[in-house]
C-alpha positions in Angstrom: -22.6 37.3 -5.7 -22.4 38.5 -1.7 -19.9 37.2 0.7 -23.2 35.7 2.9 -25.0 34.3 -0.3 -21.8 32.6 -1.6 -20.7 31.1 2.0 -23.9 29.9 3.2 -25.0 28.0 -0.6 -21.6 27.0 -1.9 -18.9 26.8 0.7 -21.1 25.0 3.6 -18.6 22.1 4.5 -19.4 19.6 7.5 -15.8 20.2 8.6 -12.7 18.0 9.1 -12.8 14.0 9.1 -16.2 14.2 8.5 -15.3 12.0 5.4 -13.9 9.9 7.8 -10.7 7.0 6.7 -11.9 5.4 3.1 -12.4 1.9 3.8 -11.2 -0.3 0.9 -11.2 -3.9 2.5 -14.5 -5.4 3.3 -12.3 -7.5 5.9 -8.8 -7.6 7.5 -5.9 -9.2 5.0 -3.4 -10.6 5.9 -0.7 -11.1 3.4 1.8 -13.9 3.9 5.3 -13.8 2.3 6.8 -17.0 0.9 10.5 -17.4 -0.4 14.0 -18.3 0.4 16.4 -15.6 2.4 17.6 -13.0 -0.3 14.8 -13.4 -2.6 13.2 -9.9 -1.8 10.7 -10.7 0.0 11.6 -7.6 3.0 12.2 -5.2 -0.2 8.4 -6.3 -1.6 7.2 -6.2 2.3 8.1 -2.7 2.7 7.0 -1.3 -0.6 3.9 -2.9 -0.7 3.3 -1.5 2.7 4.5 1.9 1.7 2.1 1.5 -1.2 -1.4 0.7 0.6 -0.4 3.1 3.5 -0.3 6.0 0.7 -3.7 5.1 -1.1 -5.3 5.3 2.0 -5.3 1.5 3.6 -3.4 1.6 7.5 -0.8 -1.2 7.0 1.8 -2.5 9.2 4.7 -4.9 8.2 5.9 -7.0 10.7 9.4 -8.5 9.8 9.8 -11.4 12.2 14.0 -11.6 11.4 13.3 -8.4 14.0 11.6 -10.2 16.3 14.4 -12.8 16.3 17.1 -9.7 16.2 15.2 -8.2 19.6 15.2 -11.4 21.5 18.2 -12.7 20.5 20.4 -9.7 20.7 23.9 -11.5 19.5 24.2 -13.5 16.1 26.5 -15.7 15.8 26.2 -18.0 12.9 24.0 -19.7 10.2 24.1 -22.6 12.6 21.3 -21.1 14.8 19.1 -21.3 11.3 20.1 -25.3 11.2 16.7 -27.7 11.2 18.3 -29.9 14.0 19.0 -27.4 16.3 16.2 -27.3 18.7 16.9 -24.4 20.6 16.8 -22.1 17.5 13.5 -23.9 16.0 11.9 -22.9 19.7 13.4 -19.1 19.5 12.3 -18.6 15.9 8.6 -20.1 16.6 8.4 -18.1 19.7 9.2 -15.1 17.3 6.8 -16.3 14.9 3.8 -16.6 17.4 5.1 -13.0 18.6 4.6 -11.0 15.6 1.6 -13.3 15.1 -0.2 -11.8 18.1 0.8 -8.0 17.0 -0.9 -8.7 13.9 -3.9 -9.7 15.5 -4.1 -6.4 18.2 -3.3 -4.4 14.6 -5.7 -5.9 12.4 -8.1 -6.5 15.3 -8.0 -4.0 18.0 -6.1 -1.0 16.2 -8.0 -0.7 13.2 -5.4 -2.0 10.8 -6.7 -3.0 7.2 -3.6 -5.0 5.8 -1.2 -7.0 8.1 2.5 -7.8 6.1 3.5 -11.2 7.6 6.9 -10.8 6.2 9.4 -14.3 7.6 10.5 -17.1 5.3 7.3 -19.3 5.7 8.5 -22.1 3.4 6.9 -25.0 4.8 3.3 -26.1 4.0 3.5 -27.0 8.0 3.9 -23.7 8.8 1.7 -22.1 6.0 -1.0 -24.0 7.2 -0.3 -22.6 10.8 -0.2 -19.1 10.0 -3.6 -19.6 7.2 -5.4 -21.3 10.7 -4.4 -17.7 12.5 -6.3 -15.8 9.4 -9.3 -18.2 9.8 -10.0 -18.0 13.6 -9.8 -14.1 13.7 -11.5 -13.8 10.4 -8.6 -12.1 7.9 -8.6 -13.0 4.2 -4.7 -14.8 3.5 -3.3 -13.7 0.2 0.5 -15.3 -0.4 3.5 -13.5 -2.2 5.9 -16.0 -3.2 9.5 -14.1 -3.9 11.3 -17.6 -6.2 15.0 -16.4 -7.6 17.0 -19.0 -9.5 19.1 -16.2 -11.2 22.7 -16.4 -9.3 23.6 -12.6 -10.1 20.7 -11.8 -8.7 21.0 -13.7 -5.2 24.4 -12.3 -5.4 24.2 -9.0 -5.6 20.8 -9.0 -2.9 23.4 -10.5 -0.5 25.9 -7.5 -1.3 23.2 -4.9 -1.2 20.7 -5.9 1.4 22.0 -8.5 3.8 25.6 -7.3 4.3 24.4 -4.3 5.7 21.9 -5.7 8.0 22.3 -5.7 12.0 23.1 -9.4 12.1 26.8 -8.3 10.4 27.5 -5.4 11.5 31.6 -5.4 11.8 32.0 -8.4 10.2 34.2 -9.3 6.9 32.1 -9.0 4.0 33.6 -12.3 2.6 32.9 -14.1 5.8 29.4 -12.8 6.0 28.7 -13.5 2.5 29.4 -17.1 3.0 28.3 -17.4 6.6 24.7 -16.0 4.7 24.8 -18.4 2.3 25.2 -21.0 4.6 22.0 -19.8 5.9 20.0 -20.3 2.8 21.1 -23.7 3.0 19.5 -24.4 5.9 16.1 -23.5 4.3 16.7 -25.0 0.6 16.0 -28.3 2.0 13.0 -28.1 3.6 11.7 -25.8 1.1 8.2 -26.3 -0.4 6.8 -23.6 -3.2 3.3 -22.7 -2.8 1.1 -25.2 -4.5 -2.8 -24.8 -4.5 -3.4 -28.7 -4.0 -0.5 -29.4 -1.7 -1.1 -26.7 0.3 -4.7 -27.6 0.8 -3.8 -31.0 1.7 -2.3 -29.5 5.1 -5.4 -28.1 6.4 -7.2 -30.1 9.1 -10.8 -31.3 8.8 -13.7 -32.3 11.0 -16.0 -35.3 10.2 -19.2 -35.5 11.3 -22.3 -38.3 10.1 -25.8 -37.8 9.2 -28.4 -40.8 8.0 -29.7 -41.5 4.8 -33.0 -41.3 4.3 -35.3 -44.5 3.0 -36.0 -42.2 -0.4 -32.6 -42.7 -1.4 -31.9 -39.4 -0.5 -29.2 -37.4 2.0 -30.2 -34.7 4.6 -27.5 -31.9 3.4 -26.9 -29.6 6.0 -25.8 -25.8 5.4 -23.7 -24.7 7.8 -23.6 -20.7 8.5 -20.4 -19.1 9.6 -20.2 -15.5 11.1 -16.6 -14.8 9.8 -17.5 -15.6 6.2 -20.2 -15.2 3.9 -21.4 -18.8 3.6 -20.5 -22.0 3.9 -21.7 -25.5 2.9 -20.0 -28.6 4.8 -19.0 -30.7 1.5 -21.0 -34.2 1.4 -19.9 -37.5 0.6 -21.8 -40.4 -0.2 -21.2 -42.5 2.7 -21.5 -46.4 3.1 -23.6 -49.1 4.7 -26.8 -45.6 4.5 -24.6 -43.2 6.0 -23.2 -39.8 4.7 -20.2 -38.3 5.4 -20.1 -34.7 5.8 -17.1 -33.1 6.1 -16.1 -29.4 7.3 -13.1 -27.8 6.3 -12.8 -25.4 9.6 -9.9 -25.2 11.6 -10.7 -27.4 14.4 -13.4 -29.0 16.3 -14.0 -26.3 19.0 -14.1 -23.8 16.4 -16.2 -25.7 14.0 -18.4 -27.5 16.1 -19.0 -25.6 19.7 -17.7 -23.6 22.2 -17.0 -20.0 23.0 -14.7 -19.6 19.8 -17.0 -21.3 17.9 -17.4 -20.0 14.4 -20.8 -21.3 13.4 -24.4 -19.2 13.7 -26.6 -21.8 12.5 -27.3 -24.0 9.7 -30.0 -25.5 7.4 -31.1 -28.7 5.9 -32.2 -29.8 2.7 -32.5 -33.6 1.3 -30.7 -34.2 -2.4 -30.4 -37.5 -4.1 -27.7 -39.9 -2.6 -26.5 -40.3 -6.1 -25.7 -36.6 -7.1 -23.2 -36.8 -4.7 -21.2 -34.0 -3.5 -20.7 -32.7 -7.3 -24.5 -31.6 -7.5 -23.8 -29.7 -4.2 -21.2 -28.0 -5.4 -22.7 -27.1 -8.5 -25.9 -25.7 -6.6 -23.2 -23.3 -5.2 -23.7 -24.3 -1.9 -19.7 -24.0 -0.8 -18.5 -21.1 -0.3 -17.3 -19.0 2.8 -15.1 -21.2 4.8 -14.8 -24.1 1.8 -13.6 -21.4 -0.7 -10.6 -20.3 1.6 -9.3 -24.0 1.3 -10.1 -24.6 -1.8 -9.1 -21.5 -3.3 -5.9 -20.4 -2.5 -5.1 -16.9 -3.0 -1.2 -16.2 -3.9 1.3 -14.4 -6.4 4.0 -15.8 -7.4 7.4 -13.2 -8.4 10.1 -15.2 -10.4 13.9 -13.4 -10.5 12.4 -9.8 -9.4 9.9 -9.7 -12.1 10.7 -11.8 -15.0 7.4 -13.7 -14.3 4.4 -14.1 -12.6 1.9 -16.3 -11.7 -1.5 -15.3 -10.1 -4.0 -17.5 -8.4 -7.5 -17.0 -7.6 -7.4 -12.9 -6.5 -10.4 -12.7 -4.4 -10.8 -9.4 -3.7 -10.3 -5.5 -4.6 -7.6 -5.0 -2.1 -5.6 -8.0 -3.6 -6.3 -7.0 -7.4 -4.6 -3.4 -6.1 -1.7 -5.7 -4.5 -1.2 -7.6 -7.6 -1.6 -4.9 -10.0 1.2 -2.9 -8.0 3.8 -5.8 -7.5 3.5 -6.4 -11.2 4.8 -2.8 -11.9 7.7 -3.0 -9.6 11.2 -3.3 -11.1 14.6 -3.4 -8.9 16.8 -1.7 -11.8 18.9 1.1 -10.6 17.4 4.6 -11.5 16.4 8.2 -10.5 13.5 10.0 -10.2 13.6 14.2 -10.4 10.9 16.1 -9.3 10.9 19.5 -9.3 8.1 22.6 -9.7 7.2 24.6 -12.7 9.5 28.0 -12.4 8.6 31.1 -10.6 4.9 32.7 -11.8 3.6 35.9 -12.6 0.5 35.0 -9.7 3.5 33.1 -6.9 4.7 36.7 -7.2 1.8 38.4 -6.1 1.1 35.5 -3.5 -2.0 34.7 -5.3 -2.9 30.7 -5.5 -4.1 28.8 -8.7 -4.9 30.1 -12.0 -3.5 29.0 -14.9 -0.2 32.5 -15.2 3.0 32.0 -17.4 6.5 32.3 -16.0 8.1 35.4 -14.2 11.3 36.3 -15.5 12.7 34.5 -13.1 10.7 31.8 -13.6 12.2 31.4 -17.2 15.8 31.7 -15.9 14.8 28.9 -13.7 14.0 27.0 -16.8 17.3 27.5 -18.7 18.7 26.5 -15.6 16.9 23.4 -15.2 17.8 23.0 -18.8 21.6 23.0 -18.2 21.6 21.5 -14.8 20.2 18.3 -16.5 22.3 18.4 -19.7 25.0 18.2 -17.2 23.7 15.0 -15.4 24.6 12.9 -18.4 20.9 10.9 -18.0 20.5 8.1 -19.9 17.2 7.8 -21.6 15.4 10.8 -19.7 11.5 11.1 -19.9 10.2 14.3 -19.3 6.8 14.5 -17.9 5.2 17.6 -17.1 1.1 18.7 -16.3 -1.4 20.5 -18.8 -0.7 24.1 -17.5 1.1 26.2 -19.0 3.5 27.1 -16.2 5.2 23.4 -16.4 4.6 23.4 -20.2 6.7 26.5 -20.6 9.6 25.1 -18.0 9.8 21.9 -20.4 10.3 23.7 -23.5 13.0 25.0 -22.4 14.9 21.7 -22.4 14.4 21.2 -25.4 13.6 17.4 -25.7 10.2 15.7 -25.8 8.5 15.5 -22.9 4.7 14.1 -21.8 1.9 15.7 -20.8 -0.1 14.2 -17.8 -3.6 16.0 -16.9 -3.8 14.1 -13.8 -0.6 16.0 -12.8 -2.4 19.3 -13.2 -2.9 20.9 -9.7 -5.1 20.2 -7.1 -8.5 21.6 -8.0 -9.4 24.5 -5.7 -12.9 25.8 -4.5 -15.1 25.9 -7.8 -18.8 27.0 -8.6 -20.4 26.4 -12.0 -21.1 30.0 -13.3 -22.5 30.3 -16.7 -22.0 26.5 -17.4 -18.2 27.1 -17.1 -16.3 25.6 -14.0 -15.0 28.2 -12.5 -12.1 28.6 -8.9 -13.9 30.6 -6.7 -10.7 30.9 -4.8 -8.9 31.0 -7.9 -6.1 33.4 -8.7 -7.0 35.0 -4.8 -4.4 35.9 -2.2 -4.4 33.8 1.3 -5.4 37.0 3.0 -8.3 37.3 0.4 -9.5 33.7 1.0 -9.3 34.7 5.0 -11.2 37.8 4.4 -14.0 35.9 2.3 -14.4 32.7 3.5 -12.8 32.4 6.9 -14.9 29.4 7.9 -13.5 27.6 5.1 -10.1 29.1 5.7 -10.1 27.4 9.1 -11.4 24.0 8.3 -9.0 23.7 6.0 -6.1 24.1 8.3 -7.8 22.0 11.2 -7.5 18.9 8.9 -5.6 19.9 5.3 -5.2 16.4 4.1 -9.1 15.6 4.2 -10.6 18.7 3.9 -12.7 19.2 0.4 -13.8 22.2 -0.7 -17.0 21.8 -2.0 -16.5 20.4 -5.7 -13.4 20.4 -5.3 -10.7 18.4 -4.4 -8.9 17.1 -1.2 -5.4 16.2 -0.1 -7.1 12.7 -0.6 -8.4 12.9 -3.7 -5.1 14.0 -5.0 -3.7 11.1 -3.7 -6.5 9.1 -5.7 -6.2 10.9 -8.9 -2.3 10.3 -8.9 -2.1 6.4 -8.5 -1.7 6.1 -11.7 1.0 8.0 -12.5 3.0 6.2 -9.2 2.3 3.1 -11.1 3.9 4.1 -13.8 6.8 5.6 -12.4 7.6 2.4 -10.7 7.5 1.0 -14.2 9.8 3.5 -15.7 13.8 4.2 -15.4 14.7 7.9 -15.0 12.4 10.2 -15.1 12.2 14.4 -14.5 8.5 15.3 -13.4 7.4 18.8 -13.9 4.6 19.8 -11.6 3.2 21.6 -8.7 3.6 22.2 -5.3 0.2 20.0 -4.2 1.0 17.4 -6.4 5.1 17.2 -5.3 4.0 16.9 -1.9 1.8 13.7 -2.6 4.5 12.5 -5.2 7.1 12.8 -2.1 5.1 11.5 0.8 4.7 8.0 -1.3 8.9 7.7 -2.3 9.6 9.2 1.7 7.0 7.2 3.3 4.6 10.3 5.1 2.1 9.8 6.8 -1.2 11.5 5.1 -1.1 14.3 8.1 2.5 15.1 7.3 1.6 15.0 3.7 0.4 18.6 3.1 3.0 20.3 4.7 5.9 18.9 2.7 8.4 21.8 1.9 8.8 21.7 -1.8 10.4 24.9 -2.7 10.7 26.7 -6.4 13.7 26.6 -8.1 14.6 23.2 -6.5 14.8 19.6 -8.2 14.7 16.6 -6.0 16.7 13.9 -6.9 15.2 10.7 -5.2 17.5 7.6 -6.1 15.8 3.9 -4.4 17.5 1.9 -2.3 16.9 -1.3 -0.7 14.7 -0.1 1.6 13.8 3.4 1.6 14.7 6.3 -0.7 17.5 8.4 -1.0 16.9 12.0 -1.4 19.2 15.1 -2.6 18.1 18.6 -2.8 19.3 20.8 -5.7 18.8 24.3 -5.4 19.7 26.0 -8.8 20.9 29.5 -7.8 17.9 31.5 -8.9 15.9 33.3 -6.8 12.3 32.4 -6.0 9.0 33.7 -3.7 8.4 31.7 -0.5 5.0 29.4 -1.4 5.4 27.4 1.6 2.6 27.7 4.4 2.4 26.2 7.9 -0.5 24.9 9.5 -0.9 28.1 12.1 -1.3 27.0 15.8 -4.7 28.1 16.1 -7.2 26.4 13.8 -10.3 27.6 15.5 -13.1 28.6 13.6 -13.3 32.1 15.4 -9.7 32.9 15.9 -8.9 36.0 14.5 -8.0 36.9 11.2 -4.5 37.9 11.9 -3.6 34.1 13.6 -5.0 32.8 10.8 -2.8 34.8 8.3 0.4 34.3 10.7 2.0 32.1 8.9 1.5 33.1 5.4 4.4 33.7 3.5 5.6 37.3 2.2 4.5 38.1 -0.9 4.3 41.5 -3.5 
């Protein structure tokens, strides 16, 4: 096949972003926190955050003990937290409304998907306050509840987390620790766990009257709300040939008129008096606005993990949420990552294929071998893709290891030929790929993470394919994973927290395990370079991306090779 017959039928690509940011939320969603101080809830806040931001949904957690931290700039005691002392109560609702309003300009203005509303929030007052905010702008509420009753568990959050935190910097750990739990105190009072009928019970309603007709029947209007799908004002049976119909909105401006007003129209329909508001409900006329307070959407977490109780999911953006905080697991481990050894094709700077190890690929893998023989690892999984480059590093271990097919790596530029999938690009030097397909070559580096070549895969898509595996790392203990250099990068960029345009130019050199070990709230990393000798894989994005730059800016930064 010609250079012109293959660009113009199999490599046409509309360019960069034209996939554009996959939506996964139908609306905003704002997820609540719930719990008692040193329950977790910041750890969970910033995971979950890292989480959606990796898959692909913009997120932003917005921690309102740092709202407090930036207005008031000197802590001095668990007394400010006390529920008589009025001056704190004003401080910590102004912070409240504060990250409140950031919310909305994210999840409104800035494109955000998922707002983390990450504060205490124990009080059905309060929960009520911050569930009216998601109604009026239109944001689905889903509430994670953090509940700890273990003590060793409290304790050793305090010693971990809180001690280290700005609001005791320089101060006596003893002192802190009981100046902290002090603190808690001041919440464990007032403390109310999330309860779907209690909770309801706090949200305000709106009465309004409508006639009974002669027939013994009741005009039932259907009211339509632009924020929502649908939603049907719930009817009563009302006394002395009246009907009561009442709207569970979020006030009588909203509800009922005005410039805020959530209501496009409505429609009537007459019912028997006697069906009462049962028939109506049955007829699946509520929904929309009368759903949200009936059906509250929450998870609870007891001690880390132990247990869990889930209410009323509503959507695919909180089954991902729930699926994900089920998986978590604070027990102390490490993750290894590290690259297949040296090949016979990273020699000869050619990309993909499916080579064996160069000879000092293999010495790689005896040294992998002893290096972690050495690190004494308690119950080590070995995990490792379906080619034979990893396959051949894990053998020489010598213990049992998995293998994972979604860790194989990236799939390049194919073409069916002979009803066989076959890489195009496969097994071709960067200078080839230049020299072939430069317009390809060039879109690529103008936006790596999102470019797809055609049946083929993306940054993206890689990100996709290995959600799975994350899951289940967060699951395991320690783990060594044995793959490649497009698959590291995405592995990394979720444990470092990367954005997706950072992503594809992670350096992730041969020869080199990464020991990432988590922490409260990040990751720590180490880089172990095992004293053998590799080829330089690594590319940067070169500063001209155009699509007629020459061939020799485009090549600049491509590494030496045989």
């Amino acid at each position: 096949m010609d250079r012109g017959t293959l660009r113009s039928s199999s490599l046409t690509n509309p360019g960069p972003g034209s996939s554009g940011q996959v939506c996964m939320t139908n609306c905003p969603t704002l997820i609540v926190m719930v719990g008692l101080p040193a329950r977790g809830k910041t750890y969970i806040s910033k995971k979950m955050t890292r989480y959606l931001n990796w898959i692909g949904v913009p997120t932003r957690e917005f921690n309102v003990g740092q709202y407090r931290r930036d207005m008031v700039k000197t802590y001095k005691s668990f007394e400010f937290f006390l529920p008589d002392n009025e001056e704190g109560l004003k401080i910590r609702k102004q912070c409240a409304l504060a990250a409140l309003c950031d919310v909305r300009r994210f999840l409104s203005e800035e494109g955000g998907h998922v707002a983390v509303f990450d504060a205490t929030n124990t009080t059905r007052e309060r929960r009520a306050t911050i569930f009216n905010f998601g109604e009026q702008n239109g944001y689905k509420t889903f509430f994670v509840e953090s509940i700890c009753v273990d003590p060793e568990v409290i304790a050793a959050n305090i010693v971990q987390v809180k001690l280290g935190s700005p609001d005791y910097v320089n101060r006596d750990s003893d002192e802190a620790t009981e100046d902290f739990m002090r603190r808690i105190e001041c919440y464990e009072n007032s403390y109310e766990s999330l309860d779907e009928d209690l909770d309801r019970n706090h949200w305000p309603e709106v009465t309004c009257r409508t006639p009974v007709t002669s027939s013994g029947t009741v005009q039932v209007r259907t009211f339509y709300c632009f924020s929502t799908e649908s939603s049907l004002i719930s009817v009563q049976r009302g006394l002395h040939g009246t009907a009561d119909i009442t709207c569970l909105s979020l006030s009588v401006q909203s509800a009922w008129g005005g410039e805020d007003s959530c209501l496009c129209g409505w429609e009537e329909r007459s019912i028997p008096v006697w069906n009462g508001p049962r028939r109506c409900l049955a007829e699946g006329l509520t929904a929309g606005i009368s759903k949200y307070f009936l059906d509250l959407s929450y998870i609870k977490i007891m001690d880390v993990g132990q247990s869990y109780v889930v209410n009323r999911v509503a959507d695919h953006i909180q089954s991902r949420i729930v699926y994900y905080l089920m998986n978590i697991h604070v027990t102390p481990r490490s993750i290894y990552l590290c690259r297949h050894g040296e090949s016979e094709l990273n020699l000869k700077g050619r990309i993909g294929g499916d080579p064996g190890l160069s000879p000092r690929g293999r010495q790689f893998a005896k040294s992998l071998a002893q290096f972690i023989s050495d690190q004494n690892i308690k119950d080590l999984k070995v995990w490792t893709s379906q080619m034979k480059r990893t396959i051949q590093t894990a053998e020489a271990l010598g213990v049992p290891y998995e293998q994972w097919k979604v860790l194989n790596e990236i799939d390049a530029l194919t073409i069916t030929v002979a009803q066989k999938k076959q890489g195009v690009c496969e097994e071709m030097t960067y200078e080839e790929i230049q020299d072939h397909y430069p317009l390809e070559f060039a879109l690529r580096d103008q936006d790596k993470y999102r470019y797809r070549y055609p049946k083929g895969e993306s940054y993206e898509d890689l990100v996709q394919r290995l959600e799975p595996v994350i899951m289940e790392l967060e699951r395991q203990e320690n783990v060594l994973v044995i793959c490649h250099q497009a698959v590291m990068r995405c592995l990394l960029a979720y444990f470092l927290d990367k954005a997706a345009e950072q992503l594809p130019y992670l350096k992730c050199p041969l020869h080199t395990v990464l020991k990432l070990t988590p922490v409260a709230y990040g990751c720590k990393v180490e880089s172990i370079f095992l004293n053998v000798a590799a080829v330089n894989t690594h590319r940067d994005r070169p500063q001209n991306v155009d699509i007629s730059r020459p061939p020799e800016e485009a090549l600049v930064t491509v590494p030496a090779h045989q």
